[in-house]
N, C-alpha and C positions, 0 to 999 in steps of 0.2 A: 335427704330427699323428703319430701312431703307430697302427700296425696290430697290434692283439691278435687273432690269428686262433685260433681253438677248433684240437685237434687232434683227429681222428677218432673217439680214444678217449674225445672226452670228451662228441662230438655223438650222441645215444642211437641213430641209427641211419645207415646211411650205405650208398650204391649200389654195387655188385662194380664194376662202371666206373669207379667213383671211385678204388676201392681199388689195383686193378691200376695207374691210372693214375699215380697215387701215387709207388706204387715203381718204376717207369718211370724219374719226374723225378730222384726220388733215386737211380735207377743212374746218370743221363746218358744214357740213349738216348729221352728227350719232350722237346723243344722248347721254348720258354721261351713260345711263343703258345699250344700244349696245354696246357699248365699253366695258366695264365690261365683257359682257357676253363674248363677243369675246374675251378677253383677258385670260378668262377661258380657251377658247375653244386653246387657243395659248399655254399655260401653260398645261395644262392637255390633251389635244386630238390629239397634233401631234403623226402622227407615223412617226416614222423614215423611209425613202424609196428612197435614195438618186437617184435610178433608174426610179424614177415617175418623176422627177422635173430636168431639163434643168438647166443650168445655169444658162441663160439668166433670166429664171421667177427667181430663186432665188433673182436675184442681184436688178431686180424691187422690188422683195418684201422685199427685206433689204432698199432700197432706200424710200419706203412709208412707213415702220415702224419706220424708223430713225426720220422720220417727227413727229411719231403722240408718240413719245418714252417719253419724259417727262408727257402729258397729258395720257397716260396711267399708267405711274408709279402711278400719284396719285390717281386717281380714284381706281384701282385696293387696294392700300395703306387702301383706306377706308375700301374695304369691308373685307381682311385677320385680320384689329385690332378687331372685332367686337370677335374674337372665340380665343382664348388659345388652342395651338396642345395637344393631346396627344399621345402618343406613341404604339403600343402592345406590352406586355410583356406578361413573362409566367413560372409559377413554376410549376416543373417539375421533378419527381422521377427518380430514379439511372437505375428502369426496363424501364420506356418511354423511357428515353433517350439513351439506351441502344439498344433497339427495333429499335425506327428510326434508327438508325447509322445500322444495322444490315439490315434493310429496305432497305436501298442504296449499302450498298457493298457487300448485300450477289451476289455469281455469281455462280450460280447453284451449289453450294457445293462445287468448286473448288478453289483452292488457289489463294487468291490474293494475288499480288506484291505492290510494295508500290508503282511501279511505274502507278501502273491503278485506285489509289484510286481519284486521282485527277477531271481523265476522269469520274468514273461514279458518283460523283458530279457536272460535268458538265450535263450529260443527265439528273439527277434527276432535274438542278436546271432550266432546257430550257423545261422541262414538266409542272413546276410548277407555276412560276414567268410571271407574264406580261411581255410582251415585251417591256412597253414604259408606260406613260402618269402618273405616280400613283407618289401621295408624301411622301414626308418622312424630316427625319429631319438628316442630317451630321453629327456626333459628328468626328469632323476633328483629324487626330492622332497626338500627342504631335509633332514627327517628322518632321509634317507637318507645324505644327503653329510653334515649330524652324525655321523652313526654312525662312517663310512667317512674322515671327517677330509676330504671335499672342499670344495673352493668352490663357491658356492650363486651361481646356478646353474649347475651343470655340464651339459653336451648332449653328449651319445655316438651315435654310429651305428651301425646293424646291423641282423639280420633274425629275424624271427620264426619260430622254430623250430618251435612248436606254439601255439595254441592251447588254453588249459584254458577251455573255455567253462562249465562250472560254476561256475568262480569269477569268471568275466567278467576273466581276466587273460591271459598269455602268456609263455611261455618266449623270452627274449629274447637272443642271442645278438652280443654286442657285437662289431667287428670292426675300429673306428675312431676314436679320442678325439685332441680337437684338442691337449691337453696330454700330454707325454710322461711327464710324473712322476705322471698320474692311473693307479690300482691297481685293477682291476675285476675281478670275477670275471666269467670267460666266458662263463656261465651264468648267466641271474639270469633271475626269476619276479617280472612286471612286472603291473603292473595295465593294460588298456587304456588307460584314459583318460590313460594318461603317454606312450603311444605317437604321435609325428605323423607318417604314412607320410607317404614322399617324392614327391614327383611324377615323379622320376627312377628306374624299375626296372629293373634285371638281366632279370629276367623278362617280356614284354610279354604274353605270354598270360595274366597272374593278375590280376584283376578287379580293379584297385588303388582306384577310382572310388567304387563300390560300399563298398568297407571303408571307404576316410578317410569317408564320406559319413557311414557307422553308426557309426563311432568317434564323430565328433562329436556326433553326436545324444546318444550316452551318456556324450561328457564333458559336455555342456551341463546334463543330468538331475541327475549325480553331483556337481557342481560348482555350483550354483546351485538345485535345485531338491529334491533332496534335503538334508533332513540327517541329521546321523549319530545322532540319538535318534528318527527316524518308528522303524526296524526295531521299539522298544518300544509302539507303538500296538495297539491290542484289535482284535482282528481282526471284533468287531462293528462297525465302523466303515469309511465308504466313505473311505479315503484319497483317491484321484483325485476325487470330490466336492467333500472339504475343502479341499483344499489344490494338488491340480494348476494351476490358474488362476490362482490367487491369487498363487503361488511365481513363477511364468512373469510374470505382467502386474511382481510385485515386482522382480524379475533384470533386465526390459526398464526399467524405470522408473529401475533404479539406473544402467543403462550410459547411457539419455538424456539424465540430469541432471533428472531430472523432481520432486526430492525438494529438500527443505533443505537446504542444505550440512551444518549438523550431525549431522541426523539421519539423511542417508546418509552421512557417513564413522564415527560411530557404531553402525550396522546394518553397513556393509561390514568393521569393523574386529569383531566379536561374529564373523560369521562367516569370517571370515579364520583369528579365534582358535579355533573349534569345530569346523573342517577340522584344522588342524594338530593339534587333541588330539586326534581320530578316529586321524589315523595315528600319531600319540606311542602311543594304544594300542592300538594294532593291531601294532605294531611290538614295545613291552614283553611284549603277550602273546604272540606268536611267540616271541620268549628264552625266558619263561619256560616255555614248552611241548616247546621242545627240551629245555630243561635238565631237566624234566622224564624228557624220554622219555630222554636219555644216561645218568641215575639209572637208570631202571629196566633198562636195557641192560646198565648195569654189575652190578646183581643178579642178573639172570639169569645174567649168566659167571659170577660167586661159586658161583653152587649147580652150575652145570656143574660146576665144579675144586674141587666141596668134599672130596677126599681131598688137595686140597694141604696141606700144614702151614700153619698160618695165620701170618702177617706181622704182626708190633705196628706199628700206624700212627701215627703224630704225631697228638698235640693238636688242632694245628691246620692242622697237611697234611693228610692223606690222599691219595686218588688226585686226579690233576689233574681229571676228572668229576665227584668229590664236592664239589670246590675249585668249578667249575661252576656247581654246586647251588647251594653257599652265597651264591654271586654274585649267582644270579638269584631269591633272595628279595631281597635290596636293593631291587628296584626297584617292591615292593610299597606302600611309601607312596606313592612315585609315584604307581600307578596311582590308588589313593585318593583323592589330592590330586587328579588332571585329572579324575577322577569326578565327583569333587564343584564343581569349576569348569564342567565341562561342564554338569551339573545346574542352575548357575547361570544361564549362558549361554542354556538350552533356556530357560527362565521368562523372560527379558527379550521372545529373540524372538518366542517364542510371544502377549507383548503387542502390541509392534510389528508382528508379522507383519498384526494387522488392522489396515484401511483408515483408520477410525472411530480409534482410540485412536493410530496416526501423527499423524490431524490433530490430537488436545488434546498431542501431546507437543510438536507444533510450536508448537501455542498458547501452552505453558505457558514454551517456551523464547522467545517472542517478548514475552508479558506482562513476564519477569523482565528482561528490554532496556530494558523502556519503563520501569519501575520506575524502572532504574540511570539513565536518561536524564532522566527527572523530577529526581530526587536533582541531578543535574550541573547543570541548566537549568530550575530552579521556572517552572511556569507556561507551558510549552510543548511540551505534551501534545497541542495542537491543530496543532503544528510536526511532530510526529513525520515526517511523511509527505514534508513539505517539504524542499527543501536551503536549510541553514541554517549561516551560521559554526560551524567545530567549536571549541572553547574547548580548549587544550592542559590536559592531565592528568597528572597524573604520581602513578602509586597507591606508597603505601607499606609492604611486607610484610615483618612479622617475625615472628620466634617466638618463644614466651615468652621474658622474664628478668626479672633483677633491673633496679629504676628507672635505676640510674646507667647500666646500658649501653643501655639505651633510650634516655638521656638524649645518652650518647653517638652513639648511630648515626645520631638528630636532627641533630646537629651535624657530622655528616659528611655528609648528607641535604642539609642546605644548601644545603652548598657545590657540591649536583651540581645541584639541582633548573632548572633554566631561568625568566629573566624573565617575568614576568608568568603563569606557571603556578598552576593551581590543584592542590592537591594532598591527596588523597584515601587513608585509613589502611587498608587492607586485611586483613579476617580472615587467607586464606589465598591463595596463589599461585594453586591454582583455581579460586577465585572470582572473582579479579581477570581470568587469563585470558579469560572466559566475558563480563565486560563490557566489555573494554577496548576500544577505538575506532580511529584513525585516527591515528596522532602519538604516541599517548599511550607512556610511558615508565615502565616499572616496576622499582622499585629496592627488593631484597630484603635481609634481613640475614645473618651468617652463616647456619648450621644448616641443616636436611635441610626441604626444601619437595620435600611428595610431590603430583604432577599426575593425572590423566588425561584430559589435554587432548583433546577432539575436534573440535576447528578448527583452521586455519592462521593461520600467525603471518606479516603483511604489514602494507603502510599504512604505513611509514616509523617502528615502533615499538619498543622496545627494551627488554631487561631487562638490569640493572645488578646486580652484588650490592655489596654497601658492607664494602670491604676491599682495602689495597693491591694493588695487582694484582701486586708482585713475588709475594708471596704464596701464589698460585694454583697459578703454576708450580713452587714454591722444593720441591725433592727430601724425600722424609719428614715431610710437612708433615700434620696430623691435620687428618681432613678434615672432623670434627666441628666445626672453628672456622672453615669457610669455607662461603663459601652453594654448597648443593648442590642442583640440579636430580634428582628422580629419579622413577621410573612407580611407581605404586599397585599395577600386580600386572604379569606377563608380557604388557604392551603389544607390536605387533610394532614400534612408530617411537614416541621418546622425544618427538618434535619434527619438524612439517611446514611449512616453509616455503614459501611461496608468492607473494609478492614480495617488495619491500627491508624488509629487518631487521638488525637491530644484537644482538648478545650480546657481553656484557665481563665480566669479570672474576668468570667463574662456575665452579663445577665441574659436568657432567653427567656424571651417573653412569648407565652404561647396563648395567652389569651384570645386569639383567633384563631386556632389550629384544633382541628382534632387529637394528636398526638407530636407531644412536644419531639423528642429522638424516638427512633427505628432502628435500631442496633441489629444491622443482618448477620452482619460477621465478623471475624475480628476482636483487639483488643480497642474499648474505646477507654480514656483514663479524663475523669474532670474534676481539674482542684479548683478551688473556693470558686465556684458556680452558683450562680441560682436559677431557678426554675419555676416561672408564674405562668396559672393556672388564672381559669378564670372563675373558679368557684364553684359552680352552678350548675354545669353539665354533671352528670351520672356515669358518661361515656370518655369523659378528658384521663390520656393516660400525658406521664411524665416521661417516661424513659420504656420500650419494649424492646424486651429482651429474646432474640430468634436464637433458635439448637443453636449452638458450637460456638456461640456469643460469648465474652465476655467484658465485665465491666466492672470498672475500679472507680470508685469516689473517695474524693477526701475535703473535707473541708467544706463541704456543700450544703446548700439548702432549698428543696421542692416543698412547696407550698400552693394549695387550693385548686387541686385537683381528684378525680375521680378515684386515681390510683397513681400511685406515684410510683413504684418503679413493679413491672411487671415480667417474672421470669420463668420462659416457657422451659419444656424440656431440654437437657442437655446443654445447661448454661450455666456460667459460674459470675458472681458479684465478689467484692472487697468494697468493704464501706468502712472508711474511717474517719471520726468526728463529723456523720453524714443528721441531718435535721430535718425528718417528713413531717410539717403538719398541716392541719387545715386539710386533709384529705378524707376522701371517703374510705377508703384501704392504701395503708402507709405502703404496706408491701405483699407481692403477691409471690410464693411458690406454689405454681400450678405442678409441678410433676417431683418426685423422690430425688429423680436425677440432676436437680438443681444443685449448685453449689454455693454457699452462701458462710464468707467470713466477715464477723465483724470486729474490727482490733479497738484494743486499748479500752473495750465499753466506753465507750463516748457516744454511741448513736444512741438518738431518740427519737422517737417518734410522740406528737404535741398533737394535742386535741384532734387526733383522727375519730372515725366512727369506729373505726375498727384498724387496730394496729398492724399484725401480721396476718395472712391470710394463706394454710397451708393446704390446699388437694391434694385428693391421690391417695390418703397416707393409709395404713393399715394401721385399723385400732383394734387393740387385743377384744374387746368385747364386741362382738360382730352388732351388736344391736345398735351401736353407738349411731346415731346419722353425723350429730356433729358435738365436738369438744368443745367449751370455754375453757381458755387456763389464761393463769394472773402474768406469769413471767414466760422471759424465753428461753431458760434452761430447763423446763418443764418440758417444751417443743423439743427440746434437743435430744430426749430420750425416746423419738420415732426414726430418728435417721443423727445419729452419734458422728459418722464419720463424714459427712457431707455440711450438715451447717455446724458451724464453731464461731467461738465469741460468746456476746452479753449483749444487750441493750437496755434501755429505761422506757416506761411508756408515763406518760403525763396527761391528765385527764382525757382517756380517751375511752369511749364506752365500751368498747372491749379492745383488750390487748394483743391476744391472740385465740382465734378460731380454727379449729382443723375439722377437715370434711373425710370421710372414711370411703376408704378404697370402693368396697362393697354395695356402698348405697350410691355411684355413679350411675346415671340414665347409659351412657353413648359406652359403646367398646373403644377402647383407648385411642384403637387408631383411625373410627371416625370422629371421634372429637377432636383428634389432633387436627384431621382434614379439614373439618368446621371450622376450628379455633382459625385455622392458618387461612383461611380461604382468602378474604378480604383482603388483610397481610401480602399474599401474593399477587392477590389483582390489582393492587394497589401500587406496589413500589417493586416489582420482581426484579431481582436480579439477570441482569442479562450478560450474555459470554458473548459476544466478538467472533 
């Protein structure tokens, strides 16, 4: 953990007490417990009031806190390790939740627009919330750590500077992040709902109860029951009417499990993707509005200094503002493009979202079953309902060509298909997905097989492509001649496992996906694999690993990703002759109770940033925040009986890191809650 403390100069306003006190520590005549205490009083009790404080006292007090700014980082340092944050949370019925929301926009019985729901979120939320000084913890947005090049998700600590209740956001003042190589600015303008006050305050008199209580409510609102195209609704029209009830009963229904499994990971996965393009353009048109405004900044000085002699400018230099400018048109098609997908997006849910047309989508997905089940088992349509021997399957998917390779892939087909299998020719990959069954085994040919799968892949069943499997792996290999798994459009998970499965000798290509596999449960097992990344994101995982998961590789290769295989608590890996490189983190053990073998020392890990990546761990020297060490039987004497093997690491800037139990910001089991949040809103499992 490291302490990024704001310098006075840079907190917009700040108490004569503080300031004198300040320069005190930095002469050596305050005490190292004054300090502390006043560094509380810095952190926790400014109020913002830019109208009480001159300039002049500012810039003194930026000037004596810059003095006394390292000797308070660490004094201060000592006393935040001493306590682990916790968060406030809250479960919470379909009628509370309901209620509250009903609480804030009822308006004397008269109709609201959608255009006023925003506003009377603002009154509730400037009745409720402190104005200033109370802490919390950042869970910073995926978009954000894109930007900023962090790992997703990243959690920072700190305190709220102010309040902008007009925009329902906050000036957020970071003062503590668990990793030392994370870069933040001291400063940042947070939206609420990313904010989780701590239960543990500096300050006991500020109302902290009260604010986690309204935060929630308005993240529960912004996050489930709004979406980010109502703002365009006609203001003839009663929003909370249409849609208040409906949104709330939908949100309770999907965390229940009260829907189809298809058709709530299909609804969960639409708005998963329609949040993230809200803040993709919220975020682009912010750029392009500074760039904007540094344009016109830069004009105005032109005509200030027009008796300068004028400067002949480059082609294609100019001033680094102009260079700006040109920048931030680039990202014009962008916006276009998630416009127009957003657009997309609003038309599905906007069907879905009623009650009536849910139940024919589930009809219609349950008829095309029965269909495929007839086709399989003539004459046992009256079986349907019954348990009934499954007959093994085995479907055959390729892509156009010429006879003779058809001819040939039959003949490879063969020799994989299993005795007494019945075996069934398959248009496309996602067709096959959508009726494949219990056992059944699907084997592809080369060439590019694009999904957009919305089920889980379990039932002891397996996709095969039909091609040597040295192959797969073999260095500059055109991957047009190998069968490639890849998403239909910016899917966030390529692939959701959920019990035992088998993949071999495939390539997935995840370079448009947030995360390549979702390993919920189950054994997943993948021989000579690979796994492409697309480089460049901070937030691309390869393989996530949830509790009670396990996974077996052999023979496989991830490459050009953020983190290649990532494994939470209560999870076990087998890696044999497995090859991470090109990543920013080869491998991640977040918790002790991970289980990690690797046979025969053959795994490497190749020009990562960083090779292994251990949390959690107890290091005997409590001071420690975090370890480098060269090899991995080094790591193997924190936890002896859990990870076992060897591996090699090849220029990679560091090999293994370990992060010390002690210096964690979150208590275990709200960072479990964090870590998994998304996880579950994302792809949740559902029971039938």
């Amino acid at each position: 953990m490291c302490f990024v403390y704001n310098s006075l100069s840079i907190i917009n306003s700040s108490r004569h007490s503080c300031k004198y006190r300040c320069r005190k520590y930095a002469n050596g005549t305050l005490s190292e417990g004054d300090c502390c205490d006043t560094a509380k009083t810095i952190v926790v009790n400014i109020i913002i009031d830019s109208r009480s404080e001159s300039s002049s006292v500012l810039a003194e007090a930026g000037a004596a806190s810059t003095q006394a700014h390292s000797n308070l980082n660490a004094c201060c340092l000592k006393q935040t390790n001493t306590l682990k944050m916790d968060v406030y949370t809250y479960e919470k019925s379909f009628l509370e939740r309901l209620k509250e929301a009903e609480a804030v926009l009822s308006w004397d019985n008269a109709p609201m627009p959608a255009s006023q729901v925003r506003s009377e979120w603002k009154a509730y939320v400037e009745l409720k919330i402190e104005p200033a000084g109370w802490q919390a913890m950042w869970k910073i947005p995926r978009v954000i750590c894109e930007d900023l090049k962090l790992r997703y998700p990243t959690i920072v600590f700190g305190y709220v500077e102010q309040v902008i209740f007009d925009e329902l956001k906050a000036v957020f003042t970071v003062t503590a992040v668990q990793d030392q190589d994370v870069h933040l600015p001291e400063s940042n303008e947070v939206s609420l709902i990313e904010l989780w006050p701590t239960l543990q305050q500096e300050n006991s008199a500020l109302n902290v109860d009260t604010t986690a209580e309204c935060i929630d409510r308005l993240r529960f609102f912004y996050a489930h029951v709004w979406m980010p195209w109502d703002k365009d609704y006609d203001d003839d029209r009663d929003w909370v009417q249409m849609h208040l009830q409906a949104r709330i009963q939908l949100a309770c229904d999907l965390r229940k499990n009260r829907l189809p499994r298809p058709l709530a990971l299909h609804m969960r996965t639409l708005l998963m993707e329609a949040r993230y393009i809200q803040q993709r353009l919220e975020y682009l048109e912010l750029d392009m509005s500074d760039a904007e405004d540094e344009s016109d900044d830069e004009a105005v000085e032109l005509n200030d200094n027009a008796t300068d002699p004028p400067r002949k400018q480059p082609k294609t230099g100019g001033s680094p503002k102009a260079n700006n400018l040109n920048k931030s048109m680039l990202p014009v098609t962008d916006l276009m493009c998630l416009h127009l997908r957003l657009a997309i997006i609003r038309s599905e849910f906007e069907i879905l979202e009623n009650p009536e047309m849910r139940r024919a989508y589930s009809e219609l997905q349950s008829n095309v079953l029965k269909r495929h089940l007839l086709q399989r088992s003539p004459g046992r349509l009256n079986q349907l309902t019954e348990h009934v021997e499954h007959t093994n399957m085995c479907h055959l998917v390729t892509v156009p060509g010429e006879l003779q390779t058809q001819i040939a892939l039959l003949t490879l087909a063969e020799k994989l298909v299993k005795p007494h299998t019945k075996v069934q020719l398959g248009n496309t990959l996602q067709d096959v997905l959508s009726i494949s069954q219990a056992n059944d085994d699907i084997l592809i040919s080369p060439g590019q097989h694009t999904i957009k799968f919305l089920e889980h892949l379990n039932d002891n069943g397996s996709i095969k492509g039909l091609i040597e499997a040295e192959s797969v792996i073999a260095p500059k290999q055109d991957l047009t001649k190998l069968p490639l798994i890849c998403s239909s459009d910016e899917d966030s998970t390529l692939l959701v496992v959920d019990g035992d499965y088998t993949l071999s000798q495939l390539v997935l290509d995840c370079r448009h996906v947030r995360r390549g596999i979702l390993l919920r449960y189950g054994t997943l097992t993948l021989r000579s694999c690979r796994l492409l990344g697309d480089g460049r994101s901070s937030t691309q995982e390869a393989i996530v690993c949830m509790p009670q998961a396990r996974l077996e590789l052999k023979d496989c290769l991830l490459e050009n990703f953020a983190i290649g295989i990532s494994m939470r608590a209560d999870t076990s890996a087998q890696l044999s002759n497995v090859c991470i490189q090109k990543c920013n983190t080869g491998l991640e053990l977040l918790d002790q109770t991970t289980k990690l073998k690797m046979l025969d020392n053959n795994c490497n890990f190749h020009t990562c940033k960083l090779g292994i990546l251990a949390d959690g761990i107890a290091l005997p020297n409590g001071s420690e925040k975090t370890l480098a060490l060269k090899h991995f039987s080094e790591l193997q004497r924190y936890n002896e009986s859990n990870w076992l093997g060897n591996c090699s690491f090849n220029n990679c800037l560091r090999n293994v890191r370990v992060f010390n139990e002690s210096e964690q910001l979150l208590a275990k089991r709200t960072h479990q809650n964090l870590l998994l949040e998304e996880l579950d809103g994302e792809n949740k499992e559902n029971i039938n």
